[in-house]
Backbone as ProteinMPNN parsed JSONL, in Angstrom:
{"seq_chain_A": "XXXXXXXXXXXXXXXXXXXXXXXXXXXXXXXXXXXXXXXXXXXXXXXXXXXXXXXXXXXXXXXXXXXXXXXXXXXXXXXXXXXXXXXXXXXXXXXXXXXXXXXXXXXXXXXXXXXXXXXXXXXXXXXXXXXXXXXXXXXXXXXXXXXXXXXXXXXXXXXXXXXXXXXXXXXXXXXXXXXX", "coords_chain_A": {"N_chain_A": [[-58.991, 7.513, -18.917], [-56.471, 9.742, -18.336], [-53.591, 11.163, -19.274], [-50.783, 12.402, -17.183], [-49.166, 15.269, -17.831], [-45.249, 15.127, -17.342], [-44.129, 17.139, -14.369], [-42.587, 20.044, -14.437], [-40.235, 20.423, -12.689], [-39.463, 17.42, -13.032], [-38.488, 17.344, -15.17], [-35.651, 18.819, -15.339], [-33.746, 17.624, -13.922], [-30.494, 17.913, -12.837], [-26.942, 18.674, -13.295], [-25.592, 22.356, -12.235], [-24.055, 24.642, -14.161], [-22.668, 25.912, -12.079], [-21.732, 24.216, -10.161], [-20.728, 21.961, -11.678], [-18.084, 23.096, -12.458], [-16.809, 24.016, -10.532], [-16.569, 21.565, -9.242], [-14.647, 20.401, -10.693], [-12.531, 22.038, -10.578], [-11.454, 21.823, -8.269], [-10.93, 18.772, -8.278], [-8.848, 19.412, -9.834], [-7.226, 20.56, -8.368], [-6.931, 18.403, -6.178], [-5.223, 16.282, -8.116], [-3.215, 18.271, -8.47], [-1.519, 18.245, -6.023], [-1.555, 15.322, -5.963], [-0.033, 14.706, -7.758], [2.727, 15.679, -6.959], [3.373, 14.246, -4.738], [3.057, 11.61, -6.023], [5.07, 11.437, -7.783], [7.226, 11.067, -6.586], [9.345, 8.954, -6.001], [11.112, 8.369, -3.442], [9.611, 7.373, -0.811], [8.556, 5.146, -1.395], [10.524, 3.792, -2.377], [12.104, 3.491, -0.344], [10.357, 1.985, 1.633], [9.59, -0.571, 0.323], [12.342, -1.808, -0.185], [13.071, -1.684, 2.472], [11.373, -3.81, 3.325], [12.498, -5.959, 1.803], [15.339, -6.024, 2.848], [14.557, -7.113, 5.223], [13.082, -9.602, 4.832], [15.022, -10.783, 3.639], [17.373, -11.061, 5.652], [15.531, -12.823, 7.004], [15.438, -15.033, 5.498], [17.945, -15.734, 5.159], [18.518, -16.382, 8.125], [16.738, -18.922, 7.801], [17.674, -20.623, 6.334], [20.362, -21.227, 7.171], [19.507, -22.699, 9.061], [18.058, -24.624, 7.908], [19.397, -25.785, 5.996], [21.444, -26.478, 7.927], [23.895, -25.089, 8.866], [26.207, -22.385, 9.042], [25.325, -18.92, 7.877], [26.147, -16.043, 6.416], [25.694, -12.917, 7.086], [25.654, -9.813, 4.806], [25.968, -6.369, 5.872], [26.543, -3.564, 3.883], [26.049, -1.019, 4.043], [25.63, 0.031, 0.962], [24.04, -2.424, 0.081], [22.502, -5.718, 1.088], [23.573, -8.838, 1.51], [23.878, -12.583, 1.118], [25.605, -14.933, 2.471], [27.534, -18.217, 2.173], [30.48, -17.864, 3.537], [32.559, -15.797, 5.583], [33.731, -14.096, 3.883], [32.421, -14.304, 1.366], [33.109, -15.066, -0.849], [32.822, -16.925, -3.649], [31.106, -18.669, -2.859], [28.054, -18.266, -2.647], [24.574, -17.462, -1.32], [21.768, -18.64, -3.073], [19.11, -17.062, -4.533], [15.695, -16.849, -3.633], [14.363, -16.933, -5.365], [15.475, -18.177, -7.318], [16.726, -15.689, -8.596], [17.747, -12.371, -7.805], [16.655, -9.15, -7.944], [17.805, -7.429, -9.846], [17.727, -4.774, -10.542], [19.502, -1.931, -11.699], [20.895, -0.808, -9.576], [21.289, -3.52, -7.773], [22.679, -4.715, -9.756], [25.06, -3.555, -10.136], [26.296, -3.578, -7.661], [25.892, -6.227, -6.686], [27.005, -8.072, -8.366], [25.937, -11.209, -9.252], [22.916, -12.415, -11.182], [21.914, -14.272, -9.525], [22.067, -14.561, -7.019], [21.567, -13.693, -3.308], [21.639, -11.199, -2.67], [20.857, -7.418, -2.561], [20.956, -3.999, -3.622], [20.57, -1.063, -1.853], [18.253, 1.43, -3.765], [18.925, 4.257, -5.217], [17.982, 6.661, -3.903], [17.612, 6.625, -1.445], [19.055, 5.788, 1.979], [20.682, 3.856, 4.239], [21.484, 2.834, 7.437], [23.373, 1.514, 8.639], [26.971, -0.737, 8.706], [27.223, -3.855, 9.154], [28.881, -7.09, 9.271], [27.659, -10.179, 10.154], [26.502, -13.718, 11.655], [24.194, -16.571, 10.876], [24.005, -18.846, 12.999], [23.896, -22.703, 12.803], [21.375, -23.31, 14.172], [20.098, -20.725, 13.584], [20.724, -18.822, 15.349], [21.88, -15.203, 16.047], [25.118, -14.092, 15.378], [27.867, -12.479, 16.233], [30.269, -11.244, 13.565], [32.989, -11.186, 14.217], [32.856, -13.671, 15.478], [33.887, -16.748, 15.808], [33.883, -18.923, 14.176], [31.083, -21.666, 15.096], [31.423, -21.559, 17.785], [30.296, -21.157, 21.382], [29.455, -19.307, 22.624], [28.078, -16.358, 21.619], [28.1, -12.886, 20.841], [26.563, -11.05, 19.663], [24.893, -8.089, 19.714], [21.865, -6.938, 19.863], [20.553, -5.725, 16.928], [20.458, -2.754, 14.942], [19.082, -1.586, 11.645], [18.699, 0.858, 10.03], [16.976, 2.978, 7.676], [16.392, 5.287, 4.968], [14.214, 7.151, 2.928], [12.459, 9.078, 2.802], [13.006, 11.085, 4.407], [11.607, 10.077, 6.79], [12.755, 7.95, 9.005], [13.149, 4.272, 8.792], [13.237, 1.342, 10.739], [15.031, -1.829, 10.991], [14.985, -4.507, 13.149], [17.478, -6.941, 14.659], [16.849, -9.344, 16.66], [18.943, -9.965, 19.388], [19.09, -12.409, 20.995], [17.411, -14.162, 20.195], [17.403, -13.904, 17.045], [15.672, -13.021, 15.889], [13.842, -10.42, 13.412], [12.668, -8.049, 12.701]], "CA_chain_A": [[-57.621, 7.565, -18.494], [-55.991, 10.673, -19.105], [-52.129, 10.948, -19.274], [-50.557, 13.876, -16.775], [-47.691, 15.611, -17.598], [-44.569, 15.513, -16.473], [-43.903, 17.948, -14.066], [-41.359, 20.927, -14.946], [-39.185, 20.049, -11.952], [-38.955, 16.191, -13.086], [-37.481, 17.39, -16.378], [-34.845, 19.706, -15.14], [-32.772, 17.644, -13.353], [-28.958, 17.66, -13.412], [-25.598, 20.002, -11.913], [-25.766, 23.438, -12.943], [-22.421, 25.023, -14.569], [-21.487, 26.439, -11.266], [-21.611, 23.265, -9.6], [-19.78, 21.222, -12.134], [-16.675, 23.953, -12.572], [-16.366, 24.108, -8.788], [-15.826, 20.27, -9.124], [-12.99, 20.237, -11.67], [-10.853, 23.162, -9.603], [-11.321, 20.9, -6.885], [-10.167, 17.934, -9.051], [-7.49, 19.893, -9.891], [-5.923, 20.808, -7.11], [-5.968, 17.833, -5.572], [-4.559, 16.216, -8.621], [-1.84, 18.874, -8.324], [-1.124, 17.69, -5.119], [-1.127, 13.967, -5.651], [0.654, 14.36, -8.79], [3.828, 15.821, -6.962], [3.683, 13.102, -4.224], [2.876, 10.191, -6.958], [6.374, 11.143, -8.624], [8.038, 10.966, -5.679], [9.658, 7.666, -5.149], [11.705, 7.701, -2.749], [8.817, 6.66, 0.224], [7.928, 4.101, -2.285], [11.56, 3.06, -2.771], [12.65, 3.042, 1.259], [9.21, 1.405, 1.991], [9.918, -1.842, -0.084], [13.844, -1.521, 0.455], [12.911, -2.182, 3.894], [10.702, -5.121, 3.148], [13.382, -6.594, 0.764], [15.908, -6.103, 4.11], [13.569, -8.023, 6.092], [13.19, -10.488, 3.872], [16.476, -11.582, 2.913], [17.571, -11.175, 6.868], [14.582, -14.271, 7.614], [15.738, -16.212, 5.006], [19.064, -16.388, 6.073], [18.229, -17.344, 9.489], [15.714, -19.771, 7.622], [18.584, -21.28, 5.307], [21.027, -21.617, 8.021], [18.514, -23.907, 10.097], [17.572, -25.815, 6.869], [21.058, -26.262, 5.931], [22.557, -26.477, 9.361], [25.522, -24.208, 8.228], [26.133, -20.978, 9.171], [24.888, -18.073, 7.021], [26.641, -14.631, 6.758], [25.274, -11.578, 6.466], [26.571, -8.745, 4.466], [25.34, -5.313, 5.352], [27.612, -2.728, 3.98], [25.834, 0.345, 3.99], [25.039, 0.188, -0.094], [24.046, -3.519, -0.159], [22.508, -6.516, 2.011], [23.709, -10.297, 0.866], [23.855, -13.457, 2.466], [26.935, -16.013, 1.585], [28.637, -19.161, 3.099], [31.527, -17.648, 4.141], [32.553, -14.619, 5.779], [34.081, -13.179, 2.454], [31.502, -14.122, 0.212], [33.967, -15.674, -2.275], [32.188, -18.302, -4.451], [29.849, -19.034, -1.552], [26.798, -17.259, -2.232], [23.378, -18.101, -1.092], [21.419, -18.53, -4.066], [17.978, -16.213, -4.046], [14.624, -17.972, -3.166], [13.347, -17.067, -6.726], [16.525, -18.17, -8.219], [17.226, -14.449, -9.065], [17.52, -11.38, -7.214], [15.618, -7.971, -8.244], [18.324, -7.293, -11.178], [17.905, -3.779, -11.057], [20.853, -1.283, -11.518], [21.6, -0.778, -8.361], [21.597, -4.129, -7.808], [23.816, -5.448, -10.394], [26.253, -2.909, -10.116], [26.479, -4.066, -6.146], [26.122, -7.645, -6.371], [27.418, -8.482, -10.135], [25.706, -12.23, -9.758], [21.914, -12.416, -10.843], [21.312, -15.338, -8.963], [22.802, -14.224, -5.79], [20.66, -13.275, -2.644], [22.064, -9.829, -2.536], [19.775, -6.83, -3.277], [21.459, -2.701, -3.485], [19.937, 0.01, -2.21], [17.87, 2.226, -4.326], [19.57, 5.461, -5.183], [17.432, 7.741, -3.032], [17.607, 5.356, -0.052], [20.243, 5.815, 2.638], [21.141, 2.813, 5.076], [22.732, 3.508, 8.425], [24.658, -0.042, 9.344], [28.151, -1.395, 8.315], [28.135, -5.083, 9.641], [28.96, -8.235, 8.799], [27.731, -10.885, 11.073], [25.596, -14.412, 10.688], [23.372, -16.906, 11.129], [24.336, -20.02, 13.078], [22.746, -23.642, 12.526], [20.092, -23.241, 14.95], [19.262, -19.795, 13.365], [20.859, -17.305, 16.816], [22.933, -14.439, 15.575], [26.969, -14.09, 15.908], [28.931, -11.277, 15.659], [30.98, -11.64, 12.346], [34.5, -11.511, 14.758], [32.773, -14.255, 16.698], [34.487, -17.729, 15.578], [32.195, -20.098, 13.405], [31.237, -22.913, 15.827], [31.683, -21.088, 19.423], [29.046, -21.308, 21.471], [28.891, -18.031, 23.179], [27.405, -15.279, 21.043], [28.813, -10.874, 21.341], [26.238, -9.945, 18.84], [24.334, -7.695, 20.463], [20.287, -6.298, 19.023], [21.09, -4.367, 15.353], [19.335, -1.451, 14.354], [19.599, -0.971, 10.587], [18.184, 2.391, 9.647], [16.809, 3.266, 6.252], [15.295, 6.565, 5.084], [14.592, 7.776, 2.214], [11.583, 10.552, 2.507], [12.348, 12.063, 5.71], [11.234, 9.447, 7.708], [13.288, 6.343, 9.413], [12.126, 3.04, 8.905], [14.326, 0.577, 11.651], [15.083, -3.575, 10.483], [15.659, -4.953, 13.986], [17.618, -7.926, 14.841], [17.325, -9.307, 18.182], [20.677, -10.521, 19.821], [19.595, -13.796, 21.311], [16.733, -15.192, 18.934], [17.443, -13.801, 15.533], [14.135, -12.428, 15.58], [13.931, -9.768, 12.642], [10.949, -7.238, 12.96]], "C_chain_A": [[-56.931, 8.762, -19.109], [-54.307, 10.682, -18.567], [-51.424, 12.118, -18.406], [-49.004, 14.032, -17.268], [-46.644, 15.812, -17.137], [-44.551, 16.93, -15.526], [-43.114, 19.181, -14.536], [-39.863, 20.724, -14.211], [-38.348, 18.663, -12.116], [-38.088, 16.431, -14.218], [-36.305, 18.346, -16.484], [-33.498, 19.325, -14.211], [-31.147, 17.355, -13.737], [-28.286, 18.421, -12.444], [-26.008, 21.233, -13.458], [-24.192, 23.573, -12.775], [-21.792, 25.408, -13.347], [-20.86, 25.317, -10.822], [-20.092, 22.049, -10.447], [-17.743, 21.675, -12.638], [-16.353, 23.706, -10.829], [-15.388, 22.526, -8.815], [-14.927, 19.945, -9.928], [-12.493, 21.172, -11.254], [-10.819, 21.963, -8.466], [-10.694, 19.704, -7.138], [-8.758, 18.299, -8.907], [-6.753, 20.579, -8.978], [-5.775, 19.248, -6.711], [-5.056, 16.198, -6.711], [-3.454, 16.68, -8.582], [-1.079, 18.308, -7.03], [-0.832, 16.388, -5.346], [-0.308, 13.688, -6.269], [2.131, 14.297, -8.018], [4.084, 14.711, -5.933], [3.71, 11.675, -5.194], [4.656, 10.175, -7.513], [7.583, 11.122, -8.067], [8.594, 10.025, -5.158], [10.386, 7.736, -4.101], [11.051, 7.074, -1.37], [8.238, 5.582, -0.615], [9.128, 2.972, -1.962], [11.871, 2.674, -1.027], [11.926, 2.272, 1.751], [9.747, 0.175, 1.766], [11.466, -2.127, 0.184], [13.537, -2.157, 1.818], [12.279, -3.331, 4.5], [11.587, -6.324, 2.629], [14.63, -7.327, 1.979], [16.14, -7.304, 4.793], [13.189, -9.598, 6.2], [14.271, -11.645, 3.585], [17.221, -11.52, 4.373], [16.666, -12.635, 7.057], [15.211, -15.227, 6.837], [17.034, -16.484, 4.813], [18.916, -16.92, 6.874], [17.573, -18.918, 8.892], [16.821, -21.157, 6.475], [20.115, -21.795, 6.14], [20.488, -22.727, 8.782], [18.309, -25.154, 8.855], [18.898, -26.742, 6.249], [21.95, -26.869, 7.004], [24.022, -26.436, 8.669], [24.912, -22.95, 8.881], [26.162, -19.717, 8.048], [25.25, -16.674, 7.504], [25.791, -14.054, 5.954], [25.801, -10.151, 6.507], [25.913, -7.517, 4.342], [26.235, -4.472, 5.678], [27.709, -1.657, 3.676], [25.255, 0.506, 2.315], [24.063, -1.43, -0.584], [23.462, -4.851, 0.99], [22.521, -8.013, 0.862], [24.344, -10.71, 2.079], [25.095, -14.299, 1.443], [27.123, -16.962, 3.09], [29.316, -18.742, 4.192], [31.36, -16.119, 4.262], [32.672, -13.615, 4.396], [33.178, -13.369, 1.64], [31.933, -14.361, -1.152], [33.715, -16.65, -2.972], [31.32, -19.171, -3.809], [28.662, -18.538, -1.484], [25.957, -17.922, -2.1], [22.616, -17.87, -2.403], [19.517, -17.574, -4.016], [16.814, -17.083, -4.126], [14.116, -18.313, -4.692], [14.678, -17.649, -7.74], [17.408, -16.859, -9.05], [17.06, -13.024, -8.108], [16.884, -9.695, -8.266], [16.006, -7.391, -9.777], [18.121, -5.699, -11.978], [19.044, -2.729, -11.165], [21.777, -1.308, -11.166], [22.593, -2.407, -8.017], [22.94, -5.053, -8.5], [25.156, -4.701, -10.839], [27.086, -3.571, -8.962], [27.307, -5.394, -6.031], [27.117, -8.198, -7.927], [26.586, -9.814, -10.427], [24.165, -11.743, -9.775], [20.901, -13.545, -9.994], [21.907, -15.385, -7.326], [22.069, -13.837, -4.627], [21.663, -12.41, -1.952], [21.273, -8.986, -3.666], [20.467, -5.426, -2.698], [20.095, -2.246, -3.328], [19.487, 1.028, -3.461], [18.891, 3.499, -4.342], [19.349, 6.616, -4.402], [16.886, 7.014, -1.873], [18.921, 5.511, 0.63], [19.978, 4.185, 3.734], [22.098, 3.124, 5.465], [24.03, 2.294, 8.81], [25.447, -0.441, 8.118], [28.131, -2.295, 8.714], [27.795, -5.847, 9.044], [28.293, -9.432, 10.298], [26.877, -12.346, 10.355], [25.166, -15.563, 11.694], [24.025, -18.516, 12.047], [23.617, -21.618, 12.895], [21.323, -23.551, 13.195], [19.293, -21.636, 14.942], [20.092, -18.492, 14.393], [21.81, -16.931, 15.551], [24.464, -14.521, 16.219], [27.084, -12.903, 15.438], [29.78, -11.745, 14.344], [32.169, -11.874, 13.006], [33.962, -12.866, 15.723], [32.984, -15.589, 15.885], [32.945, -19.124, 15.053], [32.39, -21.938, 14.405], [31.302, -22.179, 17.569], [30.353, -21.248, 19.977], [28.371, -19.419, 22.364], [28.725, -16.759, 21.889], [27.687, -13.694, 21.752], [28.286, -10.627, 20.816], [25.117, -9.806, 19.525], [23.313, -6.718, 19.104], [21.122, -4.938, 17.718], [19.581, -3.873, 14.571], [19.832, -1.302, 12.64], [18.628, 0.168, 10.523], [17.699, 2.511, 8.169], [15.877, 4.004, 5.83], [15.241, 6.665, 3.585], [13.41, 9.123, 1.786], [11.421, 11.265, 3.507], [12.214, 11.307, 6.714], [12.233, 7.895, 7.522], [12.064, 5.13, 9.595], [13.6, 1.769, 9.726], [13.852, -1.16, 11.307], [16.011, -3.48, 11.921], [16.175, -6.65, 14.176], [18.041, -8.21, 16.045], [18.627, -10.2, 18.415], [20.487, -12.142, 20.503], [18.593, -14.698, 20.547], [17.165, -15.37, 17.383], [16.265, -13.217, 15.161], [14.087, -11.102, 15.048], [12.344, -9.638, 12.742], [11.553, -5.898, 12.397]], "O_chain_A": [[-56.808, 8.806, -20.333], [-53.976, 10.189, -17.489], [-51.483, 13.133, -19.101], [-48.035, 13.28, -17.16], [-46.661, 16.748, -16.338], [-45.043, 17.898, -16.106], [-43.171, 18.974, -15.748], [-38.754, 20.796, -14.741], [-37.201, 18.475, -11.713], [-37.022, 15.821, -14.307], [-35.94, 18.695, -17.606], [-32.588, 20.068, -13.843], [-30.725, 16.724, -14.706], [-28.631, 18.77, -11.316], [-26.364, 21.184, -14.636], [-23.39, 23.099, -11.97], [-20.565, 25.348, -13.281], [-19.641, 25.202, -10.952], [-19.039, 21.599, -9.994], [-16.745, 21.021, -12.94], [-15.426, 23.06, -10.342], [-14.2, 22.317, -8.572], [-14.355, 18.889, -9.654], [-11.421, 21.204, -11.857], [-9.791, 21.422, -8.056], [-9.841, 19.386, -6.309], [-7.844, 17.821, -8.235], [-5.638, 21.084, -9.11], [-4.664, 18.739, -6.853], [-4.449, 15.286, -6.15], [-2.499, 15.905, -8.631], [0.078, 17.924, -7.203], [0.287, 16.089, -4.927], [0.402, 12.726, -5.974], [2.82, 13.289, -8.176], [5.116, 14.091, -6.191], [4.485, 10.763, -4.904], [5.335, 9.153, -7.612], [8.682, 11.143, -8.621], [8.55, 9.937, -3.931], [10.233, 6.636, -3.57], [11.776, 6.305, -0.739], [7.143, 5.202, -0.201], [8.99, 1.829, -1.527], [11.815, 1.505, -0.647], [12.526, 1.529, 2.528], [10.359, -0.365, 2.688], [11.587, -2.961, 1.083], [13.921, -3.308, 2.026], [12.43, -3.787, 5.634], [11.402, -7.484, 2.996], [14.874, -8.527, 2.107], [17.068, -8.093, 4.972], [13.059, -10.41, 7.116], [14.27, -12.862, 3.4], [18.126, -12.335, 4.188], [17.372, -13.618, 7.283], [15.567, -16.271, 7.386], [17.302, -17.55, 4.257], [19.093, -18.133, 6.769], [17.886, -19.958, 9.471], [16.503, -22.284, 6.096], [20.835, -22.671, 5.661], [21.22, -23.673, 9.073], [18.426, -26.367, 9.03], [19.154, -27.942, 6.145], [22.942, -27.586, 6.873], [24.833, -27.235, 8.203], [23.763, -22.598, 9.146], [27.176, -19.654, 7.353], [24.885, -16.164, 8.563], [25.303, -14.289, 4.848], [26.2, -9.471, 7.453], [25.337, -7.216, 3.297], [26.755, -4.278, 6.777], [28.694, -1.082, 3.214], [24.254, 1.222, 2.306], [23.441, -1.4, -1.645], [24.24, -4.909, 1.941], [21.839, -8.226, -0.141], [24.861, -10.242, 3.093], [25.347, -14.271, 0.238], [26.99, -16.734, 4.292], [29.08, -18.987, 5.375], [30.623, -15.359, 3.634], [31.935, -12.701, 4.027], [33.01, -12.369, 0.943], [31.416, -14.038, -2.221], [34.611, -17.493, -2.921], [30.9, -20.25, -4.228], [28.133, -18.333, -0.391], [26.055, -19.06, -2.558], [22.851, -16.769, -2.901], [18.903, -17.857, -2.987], [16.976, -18.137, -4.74], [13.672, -19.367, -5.149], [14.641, -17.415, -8.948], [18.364, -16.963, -9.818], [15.901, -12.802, -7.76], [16.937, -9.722, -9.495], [15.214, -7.025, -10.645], [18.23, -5.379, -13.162], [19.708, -2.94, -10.15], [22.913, -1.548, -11.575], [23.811, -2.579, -7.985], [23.804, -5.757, -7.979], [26.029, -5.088, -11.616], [28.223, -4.017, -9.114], [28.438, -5.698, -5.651], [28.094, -8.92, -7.734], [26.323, -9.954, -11.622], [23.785, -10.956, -8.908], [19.678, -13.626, -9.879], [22.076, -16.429, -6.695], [21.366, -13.063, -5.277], [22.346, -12.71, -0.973], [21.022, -9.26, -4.84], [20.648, -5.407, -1.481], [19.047, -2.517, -3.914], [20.415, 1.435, -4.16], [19.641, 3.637, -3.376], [20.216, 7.462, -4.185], [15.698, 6.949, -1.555], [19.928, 5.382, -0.066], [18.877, 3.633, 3.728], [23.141, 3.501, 4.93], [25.213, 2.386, 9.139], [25.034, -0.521, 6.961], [29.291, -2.421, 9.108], [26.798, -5.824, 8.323], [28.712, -9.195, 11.431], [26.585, -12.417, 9.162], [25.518, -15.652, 12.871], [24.581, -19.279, 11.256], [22.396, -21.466, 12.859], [20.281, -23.755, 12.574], [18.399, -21.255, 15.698], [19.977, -17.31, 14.072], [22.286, -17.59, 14.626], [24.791, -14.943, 17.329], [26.542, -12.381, 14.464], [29.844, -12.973, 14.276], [32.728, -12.863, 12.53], [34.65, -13.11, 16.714], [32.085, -15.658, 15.047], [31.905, -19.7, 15.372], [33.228, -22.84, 14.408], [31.079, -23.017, 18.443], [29.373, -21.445, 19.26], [27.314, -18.803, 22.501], [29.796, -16.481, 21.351], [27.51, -13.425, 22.94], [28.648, -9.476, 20.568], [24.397, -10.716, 19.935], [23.651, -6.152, 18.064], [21.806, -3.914, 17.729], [18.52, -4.237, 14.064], [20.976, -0.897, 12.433], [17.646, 0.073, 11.259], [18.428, 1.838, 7.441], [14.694, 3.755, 6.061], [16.224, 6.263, 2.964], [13.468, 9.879, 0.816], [10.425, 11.925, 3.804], [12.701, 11.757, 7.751], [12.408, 7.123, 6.579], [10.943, 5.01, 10.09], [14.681, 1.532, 9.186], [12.711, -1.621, 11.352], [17.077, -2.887, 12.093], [15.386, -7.548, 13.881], [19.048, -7.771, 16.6], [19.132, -10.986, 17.614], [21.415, -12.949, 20.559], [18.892, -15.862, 20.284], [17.264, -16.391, 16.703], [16.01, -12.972, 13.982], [14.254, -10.263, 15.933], [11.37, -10.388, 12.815], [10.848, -4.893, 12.308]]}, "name": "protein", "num_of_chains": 1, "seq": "XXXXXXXXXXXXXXXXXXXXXXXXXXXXXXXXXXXXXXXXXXXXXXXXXXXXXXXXXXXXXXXXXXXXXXXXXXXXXXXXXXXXXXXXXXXXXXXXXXXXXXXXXXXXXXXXXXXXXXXXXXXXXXXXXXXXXXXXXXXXXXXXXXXXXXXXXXXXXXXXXXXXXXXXXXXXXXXXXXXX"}
């Protein structure tokens, strides 16, 4: 039995220096690149913002039906909350988690932390001013439209909300309530 030697080629393998420099510039760029998108919230911030929206729009509708009461909603361009009453005066809906998000924005906006009202981010715009709300069986009202009527003027709402360039649209249809 005699023993053969490795080859020369079996003991040589690996990356040669060019190979492994090539691959750290290449790293590093697209590090450089991801870095300046990574620190970029505001498609982070409008993204969830728009989820949050969405969110707190269903579970109005969903708290109006469970309640059978009518549920306002307050969107006033810096701010979306839900309350009792039109004014929102010692009537608030209380948030699912018992607390709303409690950041800055927020508690500059809303002042209560137990309130289901949540502020825009700072680098977040929102295009809609209205007030309107939820009736027992969930349909939308116009906010001028008399609590208890049976005919309904609120007609499909576009909210808008950008904050990297790109619109992201919270629709609410006019005769279900159906938020998409």
């Amino acid at each position: 039995m005699s023993i053969r030697p490795k080859s020369r080629s079996m003991q040589e393998r690996g990356f040669t220096l060019v190979e492994l420099v090539v691959v750290i510039v290449i790293m590093g760029i697209m590090g450089a690149v991801a870095a300046s998108r990574y620190f970029d919230r505001s498609s982070f911030d409008a993204s969830s913002y728009t989820e949050q929206v969405r969110a707190m729009l269903r579970y109005g509708q969903k708290v109006a039906i469970a309640q059978n009461r009518p549920v306002f909603v307050r969107l006033d361009g810096t701010s979306v909350a839900l309350c009792f009453t039109s004014t929102c005066a010692g009537q608030q809906v209380i948030a699912p988690s018992g607390n709303n998000s409690g950041s800055s924005a927020t508690v500059a906006a809303c002042v209560s932390g137990t309130w289901a009202c949540e502020a825009k981010p700072a680098s977040v715009t929102m295009t809609s001013a209205s007030t309107f709300y939820f009736d027992p069986l969930g349909v939308p009202f116009a906010g001028t439209d008399a609590v208890g009527s049976v005919t309904s003027t609120f007609a499909k709402l576009l909210v808008t909300i950008a904050g990297d360039g790109s619109n992201r649209i919270v629709t609410v249809e006019a005769e279900t309530g159906y938020v998409h």
